[in-house]
C-alpha positions as CSV (number, residue, x, y, z in Angstrom):
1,X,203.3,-30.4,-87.4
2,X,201.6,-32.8,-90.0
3,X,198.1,-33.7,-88.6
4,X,198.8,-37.3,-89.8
5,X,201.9,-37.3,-88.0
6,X,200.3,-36.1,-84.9
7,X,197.6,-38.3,-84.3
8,X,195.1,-35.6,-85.0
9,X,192.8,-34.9,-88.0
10,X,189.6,-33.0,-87.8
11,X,187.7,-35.6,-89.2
12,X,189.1,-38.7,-87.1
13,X,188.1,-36.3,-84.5
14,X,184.6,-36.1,-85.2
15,X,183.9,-39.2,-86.3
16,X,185.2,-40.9,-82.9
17,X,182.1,-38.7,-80.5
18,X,179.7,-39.5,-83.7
19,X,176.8,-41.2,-82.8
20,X,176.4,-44.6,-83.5
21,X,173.4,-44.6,-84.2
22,X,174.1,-42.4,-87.2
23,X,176.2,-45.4,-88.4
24,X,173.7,-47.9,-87.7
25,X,170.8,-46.3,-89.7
26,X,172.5,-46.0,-92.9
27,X,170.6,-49.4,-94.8
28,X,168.8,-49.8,-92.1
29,X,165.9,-52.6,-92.5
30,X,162.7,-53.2,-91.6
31,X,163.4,-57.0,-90.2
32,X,166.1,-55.4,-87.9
33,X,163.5,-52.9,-86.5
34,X,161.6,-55.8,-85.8
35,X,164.3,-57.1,-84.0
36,X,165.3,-54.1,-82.5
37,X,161.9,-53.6,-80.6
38,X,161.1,-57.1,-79.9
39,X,164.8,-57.1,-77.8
40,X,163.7,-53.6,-76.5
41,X,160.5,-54.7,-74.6
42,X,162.4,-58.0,-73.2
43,X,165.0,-55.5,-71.9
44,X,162.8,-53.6,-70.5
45,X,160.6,-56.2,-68.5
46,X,164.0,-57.6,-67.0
47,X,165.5,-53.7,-66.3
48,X,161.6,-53.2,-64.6
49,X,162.2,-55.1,-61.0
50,X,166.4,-54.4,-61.8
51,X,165.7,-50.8,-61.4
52,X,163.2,-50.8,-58.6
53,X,165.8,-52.7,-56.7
54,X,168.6,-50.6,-57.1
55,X,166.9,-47.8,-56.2
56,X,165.7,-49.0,-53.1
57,X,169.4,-50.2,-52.6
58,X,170.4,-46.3,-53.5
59,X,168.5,-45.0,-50.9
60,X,165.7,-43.3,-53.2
61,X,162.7,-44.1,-54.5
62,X,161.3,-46.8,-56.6
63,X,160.4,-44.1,-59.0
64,X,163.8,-42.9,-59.2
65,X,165.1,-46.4,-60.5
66,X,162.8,-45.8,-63.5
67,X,163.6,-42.0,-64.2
68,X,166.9,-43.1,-64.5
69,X,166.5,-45.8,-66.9
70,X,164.0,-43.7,-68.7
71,X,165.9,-40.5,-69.5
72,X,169.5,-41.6,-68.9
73,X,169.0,-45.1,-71.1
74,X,167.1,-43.2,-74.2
75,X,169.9,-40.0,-74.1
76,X,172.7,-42.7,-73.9
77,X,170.8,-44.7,-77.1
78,X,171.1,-41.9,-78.9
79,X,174.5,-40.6,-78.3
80,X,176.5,-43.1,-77.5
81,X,179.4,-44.9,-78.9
82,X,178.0,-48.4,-79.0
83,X,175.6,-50.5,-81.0
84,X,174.0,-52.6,-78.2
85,X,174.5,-50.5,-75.2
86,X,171.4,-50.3,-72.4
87,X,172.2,-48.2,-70.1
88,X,170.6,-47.1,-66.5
89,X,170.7,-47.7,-62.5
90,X,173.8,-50.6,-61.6
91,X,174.5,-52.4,-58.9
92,X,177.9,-50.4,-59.0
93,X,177.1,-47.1,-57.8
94,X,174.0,-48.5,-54.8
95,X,176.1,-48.1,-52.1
96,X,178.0,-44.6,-53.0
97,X,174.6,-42.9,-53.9
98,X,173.0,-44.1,-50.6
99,X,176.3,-42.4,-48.7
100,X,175.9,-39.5,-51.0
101,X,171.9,-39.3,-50.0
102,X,172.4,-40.1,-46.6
103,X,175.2,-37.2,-46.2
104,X,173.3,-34.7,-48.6
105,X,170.6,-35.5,-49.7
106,X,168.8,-35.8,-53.6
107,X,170.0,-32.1,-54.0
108,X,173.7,-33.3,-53.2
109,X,173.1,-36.4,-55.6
110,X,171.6,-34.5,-58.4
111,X,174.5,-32.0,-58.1
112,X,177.1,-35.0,-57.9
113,X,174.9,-36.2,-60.9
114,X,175.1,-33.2,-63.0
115,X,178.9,-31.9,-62.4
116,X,180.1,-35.8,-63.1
117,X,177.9,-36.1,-66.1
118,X,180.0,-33.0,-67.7
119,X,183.2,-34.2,-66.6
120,X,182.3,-37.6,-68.5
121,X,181.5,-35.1,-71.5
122,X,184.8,-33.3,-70.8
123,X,186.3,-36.8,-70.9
124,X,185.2,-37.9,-74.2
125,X,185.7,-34.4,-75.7
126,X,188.9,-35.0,-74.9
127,X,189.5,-38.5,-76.5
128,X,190.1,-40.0,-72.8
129,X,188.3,-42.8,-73.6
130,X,191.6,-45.0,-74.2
131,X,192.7,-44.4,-70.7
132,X,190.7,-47.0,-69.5
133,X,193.5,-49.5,-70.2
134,X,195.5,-47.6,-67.6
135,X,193.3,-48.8,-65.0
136,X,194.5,-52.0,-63.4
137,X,192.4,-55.5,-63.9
138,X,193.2,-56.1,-60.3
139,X,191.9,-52.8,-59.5
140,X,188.7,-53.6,-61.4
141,X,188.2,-56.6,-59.8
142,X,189.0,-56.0,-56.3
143,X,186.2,-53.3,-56.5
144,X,183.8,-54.8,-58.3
145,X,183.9,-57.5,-56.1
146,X,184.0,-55.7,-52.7
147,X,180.8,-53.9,-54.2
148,X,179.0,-56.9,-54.4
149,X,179.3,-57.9,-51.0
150,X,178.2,-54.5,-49.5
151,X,175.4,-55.0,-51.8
152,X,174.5,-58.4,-50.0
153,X,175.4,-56.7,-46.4
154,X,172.8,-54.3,-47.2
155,X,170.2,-56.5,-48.4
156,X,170.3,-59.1,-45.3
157,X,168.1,-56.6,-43.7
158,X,165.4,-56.6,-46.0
159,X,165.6,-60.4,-46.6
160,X,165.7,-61.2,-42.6
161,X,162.6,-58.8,-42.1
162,X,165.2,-57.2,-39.3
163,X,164.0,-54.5,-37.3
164,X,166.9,-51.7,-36.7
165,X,167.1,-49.2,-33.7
166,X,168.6,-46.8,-36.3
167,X,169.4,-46.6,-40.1
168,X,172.9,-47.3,-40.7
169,X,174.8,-46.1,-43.7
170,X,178.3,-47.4,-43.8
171,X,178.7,-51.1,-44.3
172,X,180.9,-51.8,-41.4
173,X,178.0,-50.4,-39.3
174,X,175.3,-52.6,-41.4
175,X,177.2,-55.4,-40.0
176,X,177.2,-54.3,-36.1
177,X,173.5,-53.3,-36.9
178,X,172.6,-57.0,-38.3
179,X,174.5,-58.6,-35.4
180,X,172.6,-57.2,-32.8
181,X,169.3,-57.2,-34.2
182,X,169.2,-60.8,-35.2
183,X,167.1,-61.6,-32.4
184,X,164.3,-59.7,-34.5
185,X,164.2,-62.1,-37.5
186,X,161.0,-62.6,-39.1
187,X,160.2,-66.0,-40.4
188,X,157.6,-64.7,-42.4
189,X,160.3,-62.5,-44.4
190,X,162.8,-64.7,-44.8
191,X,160.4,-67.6,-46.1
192,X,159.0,-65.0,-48.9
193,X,163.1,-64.2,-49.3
194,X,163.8,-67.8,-50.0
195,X,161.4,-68.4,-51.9
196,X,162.3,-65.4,-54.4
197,X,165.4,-66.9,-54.3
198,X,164.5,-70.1,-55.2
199,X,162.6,-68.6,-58.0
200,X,165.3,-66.8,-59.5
201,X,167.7,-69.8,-59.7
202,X,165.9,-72.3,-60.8
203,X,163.8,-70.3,-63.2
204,X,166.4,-70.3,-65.7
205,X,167.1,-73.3,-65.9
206,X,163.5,-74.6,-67.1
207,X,163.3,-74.9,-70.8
208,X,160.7,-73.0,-73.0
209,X,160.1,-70.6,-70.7
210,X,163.1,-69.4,-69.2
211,X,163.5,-66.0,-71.7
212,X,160.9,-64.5,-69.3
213,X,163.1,-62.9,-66.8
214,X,162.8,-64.9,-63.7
215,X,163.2,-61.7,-61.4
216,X,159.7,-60.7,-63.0
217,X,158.3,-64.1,-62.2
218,X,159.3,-63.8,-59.0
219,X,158.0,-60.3,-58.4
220,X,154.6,-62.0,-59.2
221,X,154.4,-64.7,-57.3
222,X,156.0,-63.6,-53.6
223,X,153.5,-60.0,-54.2
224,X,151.1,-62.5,-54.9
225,X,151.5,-65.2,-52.0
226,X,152.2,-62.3,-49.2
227,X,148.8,-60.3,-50.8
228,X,146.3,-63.3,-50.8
229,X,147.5,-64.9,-47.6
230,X,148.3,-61.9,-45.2
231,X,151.3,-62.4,-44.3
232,X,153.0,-59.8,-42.1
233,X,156.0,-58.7,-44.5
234,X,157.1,-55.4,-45.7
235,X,156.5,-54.2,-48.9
236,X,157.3,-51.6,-51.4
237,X,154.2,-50.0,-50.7
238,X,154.5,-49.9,-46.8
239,X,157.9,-48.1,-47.1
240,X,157.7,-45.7,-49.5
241,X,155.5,-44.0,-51.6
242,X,155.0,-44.9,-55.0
243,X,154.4,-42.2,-57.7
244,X,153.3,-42.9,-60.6
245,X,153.8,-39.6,-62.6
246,X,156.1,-38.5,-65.0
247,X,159.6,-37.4,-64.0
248,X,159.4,-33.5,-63.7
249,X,162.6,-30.8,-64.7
250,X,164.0,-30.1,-61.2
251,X,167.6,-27.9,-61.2
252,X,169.4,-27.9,-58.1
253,X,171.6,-25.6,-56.5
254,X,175.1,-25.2,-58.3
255,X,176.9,-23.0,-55.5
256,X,180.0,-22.7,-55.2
257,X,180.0,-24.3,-51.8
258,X,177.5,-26.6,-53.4
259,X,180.2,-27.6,-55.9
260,X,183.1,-27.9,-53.6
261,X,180.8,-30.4,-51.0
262,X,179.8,-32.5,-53.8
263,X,183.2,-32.9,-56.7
264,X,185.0,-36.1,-54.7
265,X,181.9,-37.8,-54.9
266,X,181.0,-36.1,-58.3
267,X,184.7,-37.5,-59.6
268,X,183.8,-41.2,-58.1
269,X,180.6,-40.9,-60.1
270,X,182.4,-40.0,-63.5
271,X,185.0,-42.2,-63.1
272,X,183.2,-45.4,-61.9
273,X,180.6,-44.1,-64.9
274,X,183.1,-44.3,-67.6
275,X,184.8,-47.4,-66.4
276,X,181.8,-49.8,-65.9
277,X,180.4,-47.9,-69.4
278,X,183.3,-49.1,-71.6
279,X,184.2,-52.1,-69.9
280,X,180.0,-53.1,-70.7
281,X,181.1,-51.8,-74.9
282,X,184.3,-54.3,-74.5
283,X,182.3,-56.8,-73.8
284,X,179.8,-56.0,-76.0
285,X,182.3,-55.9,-79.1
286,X,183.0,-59.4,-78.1
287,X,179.6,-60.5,-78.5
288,X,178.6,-59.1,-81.6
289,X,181.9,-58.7,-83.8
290,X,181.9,-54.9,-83.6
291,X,183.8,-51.9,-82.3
292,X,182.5,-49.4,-79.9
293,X,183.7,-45.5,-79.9
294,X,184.7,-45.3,-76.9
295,X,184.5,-41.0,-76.6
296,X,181.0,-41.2,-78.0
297,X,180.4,-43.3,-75.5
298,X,181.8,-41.0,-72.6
299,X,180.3,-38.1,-74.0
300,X,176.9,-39.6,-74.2
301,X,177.1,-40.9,-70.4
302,X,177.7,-37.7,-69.7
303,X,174.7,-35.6,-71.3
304,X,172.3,-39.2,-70.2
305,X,173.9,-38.4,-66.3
306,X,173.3,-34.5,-66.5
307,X,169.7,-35.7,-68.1
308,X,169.4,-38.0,-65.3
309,X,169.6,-35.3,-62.4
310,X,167.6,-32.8,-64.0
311,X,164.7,-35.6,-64.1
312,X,164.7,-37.1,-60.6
313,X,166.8,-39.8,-61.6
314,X,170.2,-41.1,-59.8
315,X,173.6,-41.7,-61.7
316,X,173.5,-44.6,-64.8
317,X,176.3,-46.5,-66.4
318,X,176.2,-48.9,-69.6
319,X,174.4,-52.4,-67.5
320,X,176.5,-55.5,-68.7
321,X,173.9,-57.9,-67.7
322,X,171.3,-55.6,-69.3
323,X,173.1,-55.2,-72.9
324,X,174.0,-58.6,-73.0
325,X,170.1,-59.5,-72.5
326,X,170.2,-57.4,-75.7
327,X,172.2,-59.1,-77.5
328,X,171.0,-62.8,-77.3
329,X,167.5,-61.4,-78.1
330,X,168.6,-59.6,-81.7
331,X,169.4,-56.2,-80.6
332,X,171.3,-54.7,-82.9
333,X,171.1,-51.1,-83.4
334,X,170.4,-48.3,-80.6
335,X,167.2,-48.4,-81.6
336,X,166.5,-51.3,-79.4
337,X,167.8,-49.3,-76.3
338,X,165.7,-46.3,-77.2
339,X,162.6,-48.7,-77.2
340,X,163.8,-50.0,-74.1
341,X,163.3,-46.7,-72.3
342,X,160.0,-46.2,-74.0
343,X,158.7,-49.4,-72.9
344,X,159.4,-48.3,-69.3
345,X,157.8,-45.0,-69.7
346,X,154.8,-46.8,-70.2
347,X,154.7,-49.7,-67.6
348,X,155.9,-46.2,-65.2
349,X,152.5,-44.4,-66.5
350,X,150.4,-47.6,-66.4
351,X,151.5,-50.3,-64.1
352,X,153.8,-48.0,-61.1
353,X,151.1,-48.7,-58.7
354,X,151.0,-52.2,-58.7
355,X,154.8,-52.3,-57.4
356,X,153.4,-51.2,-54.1
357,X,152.6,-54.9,-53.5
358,X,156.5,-56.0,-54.5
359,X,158.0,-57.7,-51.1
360,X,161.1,-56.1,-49.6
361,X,162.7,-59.5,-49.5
362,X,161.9,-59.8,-53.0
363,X,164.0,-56.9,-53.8
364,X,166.8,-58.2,-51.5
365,X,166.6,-61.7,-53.2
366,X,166.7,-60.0,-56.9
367,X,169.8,-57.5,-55.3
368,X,171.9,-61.0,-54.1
369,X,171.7,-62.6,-57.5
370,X,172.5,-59.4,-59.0
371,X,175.6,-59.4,-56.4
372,X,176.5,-63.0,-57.7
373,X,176.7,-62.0,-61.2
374,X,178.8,-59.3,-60.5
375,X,181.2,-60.1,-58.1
376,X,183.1,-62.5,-60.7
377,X,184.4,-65.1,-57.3
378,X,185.9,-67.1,-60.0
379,X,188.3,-64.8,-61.8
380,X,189.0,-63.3,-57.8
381,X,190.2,-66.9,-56.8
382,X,192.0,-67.2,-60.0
383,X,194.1,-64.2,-59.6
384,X,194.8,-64.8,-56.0
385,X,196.2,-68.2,-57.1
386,X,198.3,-66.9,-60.1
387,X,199.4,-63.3,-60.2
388,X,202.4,-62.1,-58.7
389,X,202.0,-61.5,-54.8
390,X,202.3,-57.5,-55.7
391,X,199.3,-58.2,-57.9
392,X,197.2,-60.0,-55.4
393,X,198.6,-57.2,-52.2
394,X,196.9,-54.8,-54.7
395,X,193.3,-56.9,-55.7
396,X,192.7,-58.2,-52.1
397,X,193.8,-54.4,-50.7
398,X,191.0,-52.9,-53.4
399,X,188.6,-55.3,-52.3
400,X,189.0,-55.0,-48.4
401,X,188.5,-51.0,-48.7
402,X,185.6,-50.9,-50.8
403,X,183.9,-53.0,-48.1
404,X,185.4,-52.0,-44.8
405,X,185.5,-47.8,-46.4
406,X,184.4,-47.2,-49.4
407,X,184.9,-46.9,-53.5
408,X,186.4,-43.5,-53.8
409,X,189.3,-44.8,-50.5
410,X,189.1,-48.1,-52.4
411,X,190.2,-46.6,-56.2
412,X,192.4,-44.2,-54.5
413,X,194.9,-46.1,-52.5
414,X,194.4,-49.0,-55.0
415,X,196.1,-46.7,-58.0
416,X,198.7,-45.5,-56.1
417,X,200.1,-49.4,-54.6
418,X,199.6,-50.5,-58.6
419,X,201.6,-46.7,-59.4
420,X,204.1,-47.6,-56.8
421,X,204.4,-51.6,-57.4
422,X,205.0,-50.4,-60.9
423,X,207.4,-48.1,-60.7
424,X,209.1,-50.5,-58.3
425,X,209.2,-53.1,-61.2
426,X,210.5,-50.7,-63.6
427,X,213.7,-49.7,-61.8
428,X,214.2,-53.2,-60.8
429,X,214.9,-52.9,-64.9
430,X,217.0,-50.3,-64.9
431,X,220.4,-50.9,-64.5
432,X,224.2,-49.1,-65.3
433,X,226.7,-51.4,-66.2
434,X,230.4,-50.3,-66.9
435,X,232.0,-52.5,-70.2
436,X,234.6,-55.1,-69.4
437,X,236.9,-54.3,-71.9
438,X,237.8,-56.5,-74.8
439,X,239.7,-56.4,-78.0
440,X,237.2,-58.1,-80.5
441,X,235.8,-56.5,-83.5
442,X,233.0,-56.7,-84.6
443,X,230.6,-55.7,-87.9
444,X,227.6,-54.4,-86.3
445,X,228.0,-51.0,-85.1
446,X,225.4,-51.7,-82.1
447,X,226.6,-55.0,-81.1
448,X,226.9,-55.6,-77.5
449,X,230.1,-57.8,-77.7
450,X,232.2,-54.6,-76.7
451,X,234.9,-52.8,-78.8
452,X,238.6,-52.1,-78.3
453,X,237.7,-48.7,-76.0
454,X,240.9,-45.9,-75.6
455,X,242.9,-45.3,-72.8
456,X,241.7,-43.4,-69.9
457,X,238.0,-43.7,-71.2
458,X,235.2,-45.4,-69.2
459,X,232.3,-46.3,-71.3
460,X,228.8,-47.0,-69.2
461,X,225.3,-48.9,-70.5
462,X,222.3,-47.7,-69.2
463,X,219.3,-50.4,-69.7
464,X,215.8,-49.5,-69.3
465,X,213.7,-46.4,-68.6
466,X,215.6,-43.7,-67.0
467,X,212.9,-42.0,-64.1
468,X,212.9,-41.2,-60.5
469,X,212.4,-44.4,-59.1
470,X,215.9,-45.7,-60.7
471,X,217.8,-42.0,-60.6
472,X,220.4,-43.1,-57.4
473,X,221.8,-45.7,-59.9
474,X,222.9,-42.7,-61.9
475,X,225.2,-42.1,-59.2
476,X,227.1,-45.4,-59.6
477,X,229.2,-43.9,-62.2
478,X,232.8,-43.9,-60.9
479,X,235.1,-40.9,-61.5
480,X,238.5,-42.1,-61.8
481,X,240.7,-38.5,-61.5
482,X,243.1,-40.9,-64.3
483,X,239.8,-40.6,-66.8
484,X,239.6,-38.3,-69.3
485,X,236.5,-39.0,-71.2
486,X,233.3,-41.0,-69.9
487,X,230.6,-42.3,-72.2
488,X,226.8,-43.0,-71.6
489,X,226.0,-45.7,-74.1
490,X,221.6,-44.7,-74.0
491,X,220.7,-46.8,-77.2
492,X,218.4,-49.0,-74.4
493,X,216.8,-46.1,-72.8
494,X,213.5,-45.3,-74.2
495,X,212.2,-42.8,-72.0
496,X,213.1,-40.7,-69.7
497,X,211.8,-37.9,-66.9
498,X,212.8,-34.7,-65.8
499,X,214.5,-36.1,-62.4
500,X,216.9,-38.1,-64.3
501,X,217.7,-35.8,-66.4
502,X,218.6,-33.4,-63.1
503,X,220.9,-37.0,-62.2
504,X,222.8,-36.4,-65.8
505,X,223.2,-32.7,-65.0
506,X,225.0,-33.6,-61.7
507,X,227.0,-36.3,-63.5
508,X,227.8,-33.6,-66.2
509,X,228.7,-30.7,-63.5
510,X,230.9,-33.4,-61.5
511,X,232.3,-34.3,-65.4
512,X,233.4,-30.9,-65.7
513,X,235.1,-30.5,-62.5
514,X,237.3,-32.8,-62.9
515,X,238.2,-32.1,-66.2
516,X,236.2,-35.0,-67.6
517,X,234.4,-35.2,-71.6
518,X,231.4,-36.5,-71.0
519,X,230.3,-37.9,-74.6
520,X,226.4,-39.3,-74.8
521,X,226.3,-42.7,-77.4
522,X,222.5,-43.1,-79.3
523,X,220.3,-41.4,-77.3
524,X,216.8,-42.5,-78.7
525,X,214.1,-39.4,-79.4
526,X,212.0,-39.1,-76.2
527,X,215.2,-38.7,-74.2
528,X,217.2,-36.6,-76.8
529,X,213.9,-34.2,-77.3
530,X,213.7,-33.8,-73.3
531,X,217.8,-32.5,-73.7
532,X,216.9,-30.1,-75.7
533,X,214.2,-28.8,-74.4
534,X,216.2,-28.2,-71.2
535,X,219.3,-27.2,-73.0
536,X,221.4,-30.3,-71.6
537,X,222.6,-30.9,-75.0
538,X,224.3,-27.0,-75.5
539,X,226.0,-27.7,-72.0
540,X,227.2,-31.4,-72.8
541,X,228.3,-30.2,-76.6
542,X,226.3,-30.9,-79.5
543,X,229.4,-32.6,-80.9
544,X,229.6,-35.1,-78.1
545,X,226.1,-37.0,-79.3
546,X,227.2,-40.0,-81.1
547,X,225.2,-41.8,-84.0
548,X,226.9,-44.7,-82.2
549,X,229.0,-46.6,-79.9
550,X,231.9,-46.2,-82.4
551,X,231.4,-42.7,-83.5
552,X,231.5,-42.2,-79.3
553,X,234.7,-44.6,-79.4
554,X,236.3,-42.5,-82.3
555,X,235.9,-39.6,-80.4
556,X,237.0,-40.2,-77.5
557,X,240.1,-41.6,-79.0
558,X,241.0,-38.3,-80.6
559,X,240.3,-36.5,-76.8
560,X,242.4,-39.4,-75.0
């Protein structure tokens, strides 16, 4: 087969897992480098309190925020498939790697970590990076948006200064936990909380000074406030303990039973990884004009994941908020990513100690506006108000199970309702209509006004695609014992599957026993390469395919 025809050539191959930074430096200047390091440090100082916070909300570490976006965001720089892509801890994946810690601890994670990273590279490898557009919007939205509100459940601790009898991990439990421990508030806590909060709205709205993150200004002033005056509030420092050192080469156990325990959550991990990562370079593209390579961009997830794990880190995916911080600032070029994660290398080495003075409801505070921007409540309400009701069964449905179950339950049944809502709509197409016969004549040898048709001949039209969901309409075809000859006009049928082609091998066998020709009328090259394959074309007679409906017509005249 001609590689052209195909779809494949070696060098088409190649060049969509190439590197974009490969591209990027050919004429690179020395007033884009500027650019490119300037946008790095900014990116850095807002992915500093991002990261911290969605470790905590991970379950881990502070540290472990930071290893991520270190290792993970330089690998992914380098390798991927996008110009402006930063890349590290999301919002997206806090609440399965706290159930993944909870149920087996940082081994489990980096094992999840590592196997998921090389199915992303697996992915790419294998030019999966188009199936992306398989995956419903509603499906995207339900879950992102049931994400941000276990995000907020799990914060409302933190922010409340609650005291729990026991460390809940599922969200439904988070809620009965909050319920009855509301008695425990601390005023102390929540005033801190609302005043982070306050911070971080109104801070970007003040002109001049609002391209200092206000998550960073906040950071300052609540660690400042709850050190000077005493207050009685957790901190970062009180509830973990902060290293300062530099992530250290750690391989965990790849058992068998290991791998078994670990691949559902692994899969989640690689599929929520390549989802949020190219849905972050489509919006990227937007932004700056460009086009992203989308398997580069899966492979290099991948090797940034398996980098991840091996350095302490947790799972990373391309940060939307993050790349688009990169953007408006000049980023252009990977560079700026790579200098992203050096930046944070060095505020890890130099300035880890001081976040042991960061206020818990700080973090919480940072982790709701983060749930804001995600949750998309707008889009959410629009689609409730103007997709079909199937549409909405399936977005609401998403949403509900991420927060009452979980992401992987959430995917899982939402796929198969879209699957099965789909394949509903497409046999409500499918249809077999027998011709009313006329005399007319016509020119055009496909027109559907309908031709003079012999005697004792039927003549049937079968609209749409022909699959299992619209087989038992097959069966509608009558079998007059005075016919002699049916035809199946297919010129509408663009596709076909294997139990509708066991449907036309009934008709066929039923044909035959009653002594009926049973002639097939334009079958299109998807279905006519499936009759071949299984031979239905040797037992029908390869002289009863017709070019057309009159060659069929013809025919059938001479057999009448």
């Amino acid at each position: 087969m001609d590689a052209k025809k195909s779809g494949f050539s070696a060098g088409g191959y190649f060049k969509d897992i190439t590197p974009k930074l490969f591209t990027c430096l050919k004429g690179y200047k020395a007033d884009q480098f500027a650019k490119d390091v300037i946008s790095g440090i900014i990116v850095a100082i807002i992915a500093l309190p991002l990261s911290i916070a969605l470790a905590l909300a991970s379950g881990v570490g502070p540290e472990q925020g930071l290893y991520t976006a270190i290792v993970a965001g330089f690998i992914i720089a380098v390798l991927g498939g996008s110009r402006v892509q930063i890349a590290g801890p999301t919002a997206a994946f806090a609440t399965i790697v706290a159930g993944i810690v909870a149920k087996n601890g940082m081994e489990g994670l980096a094992a999840a970590t590592i196997i998921a990273g090389i199915i992303l590279v697996i992915m790419g490898l294998c030019k999966f990076g188009s199936l992306i557009k398989y995956i419903p919007y509603t499906i995207t939205t339900g879950f992102t948006a049931g994400i941000a509100v276990t995000i907020v459940i799990g914060q409302i601790k933190d922010f409340l200064g609650l005291t729990f009898k026991s460390a809940p991990v599922e969200t439904m439990e988070k809620v009965e936990a909050i319920a009855k421990s509301i008695s425990t508030v601390n005023w102390y806590a929540l005033l801190i909380g609302v005043i982070s909060l306050a911070i971080l709205i109104i801070w970007p709205r003040i002109k001049y000074v609002n391209k200092i993150p206000g998550s960073l200004i906040a950071v300052i002033v609540a660690s400042a406030i709850v050190k000077l005056s005493g207050m009685q509030v957790n901190t970062i420092g009180s509830l973990y303990t902060i290293s300062a050192s530099l992530p250290e080469f750690n391989m965990p156990s790849l058992s068998f039973g290991v791998i078994k325990s670990v691949l559902p959550d692994a899969f989640t991990i690689a599929v929520l990884a390549g989802i949020e990562s190219l849905l972050s370079c489509v919006v990227a593209d937007g932004m700056i004009g460009s086009r992203h390579r989308s398997n580069a961009e899966l492979v290099a997830q991948g090797v940034g994941n398996v980098g991840s794990a091996l350095f302490g880190g947790i799972p990373a995916t391309g940060a939307i908020a993050r790349t688009a911080a990169n953007i408006k600032n000049g980023g252009r070029t990977p560079i700026a990513g790579m200098v992203h994660s050096v930046t944070l290398l060095l505020i890890l080495v130099l300035l880890m100690p001081y976040a042991s003075l960061i206020p818990m409801p700080t973090i919480a505070a940072i982790l709701f506006m983060v749930a804001y921007n995600m949750c998309g409540y707008r889009e959410f309400i629009k689609l409730v108000k103007r997709a079909p009701k199937s549409d909405v069964l399936v977005l609401v449905a998403t949403f509900i199970l991420t927060i009452v179950f979980d992401l992987v339950v959430a995917i899982e049944v939402g796929i198969i309702m879209a699957a099965i809502l789909f394949m509903k709509r497409m046999s409500d197409t499918a249809e077999i209509k027998g011709w009313k016969y006329i005399e007319d004549e016509e020119d055009d040898a496909e027109s559907i006004n309908l031709r003079k048709v012999p005697k004792n001949t039927l003549v049937y039209e079968i609209t749409g695609p022909m699959f299992f969901a619209a087989a038992d309409k097959f069966m509608e075809i009558s079998l007059d014992p005075s016919i002699n000859v049916i035809i199946l006009r297919m010129r509408s049928v663009p596709a076909m599957d294997v139990t509708a082609l066991h449907t036309l091998e009934s008709v066929l066998e039923t044909c035959k026993k009653h002594n009926i020709v049973l002639l097939m009328s334009h079958v299109q090259e998807q279905p006519m390469s499936m009759m071949k394959r299984a031979g239905f074309d040797k037992a029908v007679g390869v002289e009863n395919f017709c070019e057309n409906i009159d060659a069929a017509l013809a025919r059938a005249e001479k057999i009448s």
